[in-house]
C-alpha positions in Angstrom: -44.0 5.5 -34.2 -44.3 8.8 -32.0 -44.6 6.6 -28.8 -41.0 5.5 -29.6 -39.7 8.3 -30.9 -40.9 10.1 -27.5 -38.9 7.0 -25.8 -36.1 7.7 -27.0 -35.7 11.2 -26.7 -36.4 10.8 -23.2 -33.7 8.5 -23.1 -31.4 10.7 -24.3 -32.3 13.4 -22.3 -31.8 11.1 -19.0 -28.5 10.2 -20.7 -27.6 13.6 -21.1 -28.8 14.6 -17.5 -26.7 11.2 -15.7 -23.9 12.4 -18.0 -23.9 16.2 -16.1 -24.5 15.4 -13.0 -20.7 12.7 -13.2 -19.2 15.7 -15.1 -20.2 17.7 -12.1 -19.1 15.7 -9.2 -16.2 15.0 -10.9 -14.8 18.3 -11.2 -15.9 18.9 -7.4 -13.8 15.9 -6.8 -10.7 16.7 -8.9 -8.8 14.9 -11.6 -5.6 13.4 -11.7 -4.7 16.5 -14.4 -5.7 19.0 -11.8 -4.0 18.0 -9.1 -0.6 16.5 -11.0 0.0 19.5 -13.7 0.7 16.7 -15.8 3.6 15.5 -13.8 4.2 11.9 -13.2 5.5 12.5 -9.7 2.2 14.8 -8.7 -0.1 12.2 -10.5 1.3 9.0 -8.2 0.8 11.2 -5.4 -2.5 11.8 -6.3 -3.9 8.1 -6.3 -1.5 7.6 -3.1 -3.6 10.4 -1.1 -6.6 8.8 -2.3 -5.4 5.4 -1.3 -5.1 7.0 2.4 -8.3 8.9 2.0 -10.7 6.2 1.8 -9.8 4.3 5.0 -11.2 1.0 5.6 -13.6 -1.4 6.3 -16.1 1.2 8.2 -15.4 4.4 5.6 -18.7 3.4 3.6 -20.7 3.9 6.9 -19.2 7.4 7.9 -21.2 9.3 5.2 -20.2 12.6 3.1 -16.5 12.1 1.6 -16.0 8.7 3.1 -19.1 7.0 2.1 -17.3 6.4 -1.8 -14.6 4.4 0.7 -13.7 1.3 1.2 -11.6 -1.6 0.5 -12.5 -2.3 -2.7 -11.7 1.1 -3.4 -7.7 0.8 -1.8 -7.6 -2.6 -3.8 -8.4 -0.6 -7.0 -6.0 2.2 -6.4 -2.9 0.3 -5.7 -3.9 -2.1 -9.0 -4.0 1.5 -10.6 -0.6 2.4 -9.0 1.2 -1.1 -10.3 -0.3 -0.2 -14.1 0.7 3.4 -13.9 4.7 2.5 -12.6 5.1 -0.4 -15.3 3.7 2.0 -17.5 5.8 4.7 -17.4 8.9 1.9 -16.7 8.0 0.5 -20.6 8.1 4.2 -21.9 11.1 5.5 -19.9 9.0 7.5 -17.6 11.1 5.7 -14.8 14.3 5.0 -15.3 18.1 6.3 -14.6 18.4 10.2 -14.9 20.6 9.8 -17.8 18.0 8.5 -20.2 16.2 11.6 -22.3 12.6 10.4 -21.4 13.6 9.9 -17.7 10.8 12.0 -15.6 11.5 10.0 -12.1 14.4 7.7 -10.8 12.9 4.5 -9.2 14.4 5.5 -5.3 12.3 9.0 -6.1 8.9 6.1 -6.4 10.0 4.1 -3.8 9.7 7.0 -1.6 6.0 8.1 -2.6 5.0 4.5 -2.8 6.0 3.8 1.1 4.1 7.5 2.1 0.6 4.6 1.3 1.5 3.6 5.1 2.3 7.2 5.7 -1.3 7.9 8.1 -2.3 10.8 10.2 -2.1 10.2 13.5 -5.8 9.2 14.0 -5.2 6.4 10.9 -2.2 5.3 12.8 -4.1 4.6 15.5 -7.2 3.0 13.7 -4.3 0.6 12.0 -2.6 0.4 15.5 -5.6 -0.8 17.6 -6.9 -2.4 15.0 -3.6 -5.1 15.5 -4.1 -5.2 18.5 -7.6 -6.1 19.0 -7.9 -8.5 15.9 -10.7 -10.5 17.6 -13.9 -9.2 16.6 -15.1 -10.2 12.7 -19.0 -10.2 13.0 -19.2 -7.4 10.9 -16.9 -8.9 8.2 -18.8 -12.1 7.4 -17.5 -12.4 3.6 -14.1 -10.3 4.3 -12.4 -8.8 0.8 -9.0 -10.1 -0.2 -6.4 -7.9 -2.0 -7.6 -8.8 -5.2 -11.0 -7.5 -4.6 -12.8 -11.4 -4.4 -14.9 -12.4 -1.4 -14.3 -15.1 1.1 -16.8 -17.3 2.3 -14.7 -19.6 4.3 -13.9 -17.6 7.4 -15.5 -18.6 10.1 -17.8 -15.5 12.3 -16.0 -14.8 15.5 -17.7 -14.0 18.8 -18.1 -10.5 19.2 -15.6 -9.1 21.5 -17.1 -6.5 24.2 -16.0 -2.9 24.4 -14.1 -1.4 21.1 -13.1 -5.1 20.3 -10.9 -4.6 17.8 -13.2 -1.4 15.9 -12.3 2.4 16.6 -15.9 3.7 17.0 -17.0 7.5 16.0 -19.2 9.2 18.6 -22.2 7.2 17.3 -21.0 3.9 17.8 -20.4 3.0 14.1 -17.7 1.0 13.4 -15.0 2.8 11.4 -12.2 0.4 11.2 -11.6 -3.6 11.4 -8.7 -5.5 12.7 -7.5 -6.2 9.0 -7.7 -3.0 7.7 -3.8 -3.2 8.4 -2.8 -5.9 7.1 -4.5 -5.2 3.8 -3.0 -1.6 3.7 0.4 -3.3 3.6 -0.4 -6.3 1.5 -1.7 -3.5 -1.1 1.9 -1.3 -0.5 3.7 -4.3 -0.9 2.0 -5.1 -4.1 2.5 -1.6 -5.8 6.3 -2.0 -4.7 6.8 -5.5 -6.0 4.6 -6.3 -9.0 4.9 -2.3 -10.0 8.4 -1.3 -9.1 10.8 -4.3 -8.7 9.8 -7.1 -11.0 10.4 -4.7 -13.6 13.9 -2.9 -13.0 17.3 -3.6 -13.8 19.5 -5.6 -11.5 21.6 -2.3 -11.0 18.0 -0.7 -10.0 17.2 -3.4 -7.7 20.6 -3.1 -5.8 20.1 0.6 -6.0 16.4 0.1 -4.0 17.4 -2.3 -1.7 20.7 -0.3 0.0 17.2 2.5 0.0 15.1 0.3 1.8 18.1 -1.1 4.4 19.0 2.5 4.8 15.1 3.4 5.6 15.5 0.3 7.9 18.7 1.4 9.5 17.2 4.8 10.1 13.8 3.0 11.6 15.7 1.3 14.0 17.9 4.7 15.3 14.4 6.5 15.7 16.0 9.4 13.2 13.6 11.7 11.7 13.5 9.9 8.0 12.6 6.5 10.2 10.0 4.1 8.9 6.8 3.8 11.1 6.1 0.0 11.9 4.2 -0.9 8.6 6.5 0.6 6.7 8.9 -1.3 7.8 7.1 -4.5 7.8 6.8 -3.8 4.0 10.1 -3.1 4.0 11.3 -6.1 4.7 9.0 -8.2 3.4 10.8 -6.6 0.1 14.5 -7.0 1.1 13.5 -10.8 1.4 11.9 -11.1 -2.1 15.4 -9.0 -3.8 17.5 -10.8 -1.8 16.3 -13.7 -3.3 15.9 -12.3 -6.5 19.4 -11.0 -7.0 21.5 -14.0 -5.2 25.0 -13.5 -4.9 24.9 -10.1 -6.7 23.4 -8.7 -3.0 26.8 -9.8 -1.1 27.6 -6.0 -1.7 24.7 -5.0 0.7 25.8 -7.5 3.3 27.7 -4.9 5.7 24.5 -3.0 6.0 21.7 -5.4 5.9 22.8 -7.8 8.5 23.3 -5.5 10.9 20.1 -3.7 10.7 18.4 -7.5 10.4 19.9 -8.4 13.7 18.3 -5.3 15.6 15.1 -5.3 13.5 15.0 -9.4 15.4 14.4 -7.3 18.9 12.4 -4.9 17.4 9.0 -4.1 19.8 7.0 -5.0 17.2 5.8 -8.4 16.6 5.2 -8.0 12.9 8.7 -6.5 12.3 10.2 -9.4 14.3 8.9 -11.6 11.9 9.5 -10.2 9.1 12.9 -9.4 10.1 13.3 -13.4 10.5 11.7 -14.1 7.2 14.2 -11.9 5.4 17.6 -13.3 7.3 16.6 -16.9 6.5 16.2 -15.4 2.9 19.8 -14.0 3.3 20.8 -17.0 5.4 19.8 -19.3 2.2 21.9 -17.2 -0.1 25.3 -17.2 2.3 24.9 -20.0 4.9 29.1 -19.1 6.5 26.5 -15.7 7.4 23.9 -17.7 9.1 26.6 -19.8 11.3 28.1 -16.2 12.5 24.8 -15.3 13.8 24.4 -18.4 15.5 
């Protein structure tokens, strides 16, 4: 009986202990109530520095701040971002200024939800380098997809010399992988879609795609509110997807959007080029007369 008894109060005590030591770290972290003053607006910008913060594949293996990085930890973010936005969408958190409850409009999340591809300039360059050297995956046997589940079927690749697709800190460490892009977008574009635009009004989803044509349109004049190239990959990739969604109800938008489609097809960028050709056949589907014009 006392030999139990002396169990368990240990246990508690280790309890107690483990449960100081998270309450501890936590607060030398910050919460989301800290840094948001209980604002919806400072609370998405919260998770979207975080989302930033953590980097990529090679932030587990930099140590201090970094080493809670990672992948996994971007995937769970952005699933935390979607839940947060059709949260407050349900309530009336989001919604047109008019409504009582109304804390945000949705062109005032669209905005904070593209700053996820918003990097400093050394991020831009991991993601930039990182596209252009995509031929080294021998530290990624089992890559990560979006939704946080391995892969087994990607075959290793020889190990390219030099960087080879890594940025490397001063120890030789690798600190980014050629898909770390790729997946930063694919986790912007989920927020947007499965958060954002599945869940508006048609008037809404008019209202963010003349935003995201105008954020094109200034990408494409190099003005100081332009898009950087993953933004406006995910850009696109959403103009397609309400294009399609609305049908004829986009005609409105046509004046605007084809125009900054057409010189988004000669953009620099491979990845905008195709995107850009993804969304006109979209359009093209939708209004073929537009399609033979091109043409």
């Amino acid at each position: 009986g006392g030999d139990s008894k002396g169990k368990g109060t240990t246990g508690k005590n280790n309890f107690a202990s483990t449960l100081k030591t998270f309450n501890e770290h936590r607060k030398s972290m910050g919460t989301i109530g800290s840094y948001s003053s209980i604002t919806l607006e400072n609370a998405i910008k919260f998770l979207v520095q975080y989302f930033i913060k953590v980097k990529g594949e090679g932030a587990n293996r930099l140590g201090g701040s970094s080493s809670k990085g990672g992948r996994l930890a971007r995937v769970g973010i952005s699933l935390t971002l979607v839940h947060l936005i059709r949260l407050q969408l349900e309530v009336g958190g989001i919604g047109v200024s008019t409504d009582a409850n109304c804390l945000m409009n949705p062109s005032d999340v669209l905005d904070l939800v593209m700053t996820m591809l918003e990097f400093p300039d050394e991020l831009d360059s991991e993601l930039s380098l990182a596209d252009s050297h995509a031929t080294s995956f021998d530290d990624m046997e089992n890559p990560i997809t979006i939704d946080g589940s391995t892969s087994t079927s990607q075959p290793k690749r020889k190990k390219a010399s030099s960087v080879g697709g890594f940025l490397r800190n001063m120890s030789g460490i690798a600190t980014s992988h050629p898909s770390d892009a790729s997946l930063a977008r694919m986790a912007t574009c989920r927020v947007l879609r499965r958060g954002l635009c599945e869940n508006i009004s048609e008037s809404m989803q008019l209202t963010i795609l003349r935003d995201l044509v105008e954020s094109c349109r200034c990408a494409e004049n190099a003005t100081s509110s332009a898009f950087n190239r993953h933004q406006t990959q995910v850009a696109l990739v959403e103009i397609s997807n309400l294009a399609t969604a609305l049908g004829e109800a986009c005609a409105s938008t046509l004046d605007d959007l084809l125009p900054m489609l057409e010189s988004c097809l000669s953009d620099s960028d491979h990845g905008v080029r195709h995107e850009a050709a993804t969304a006109y056949q979209a359009v093209v589907t939708l209004f073929p007369s537009v399609g033979r014009k091109y043409i």
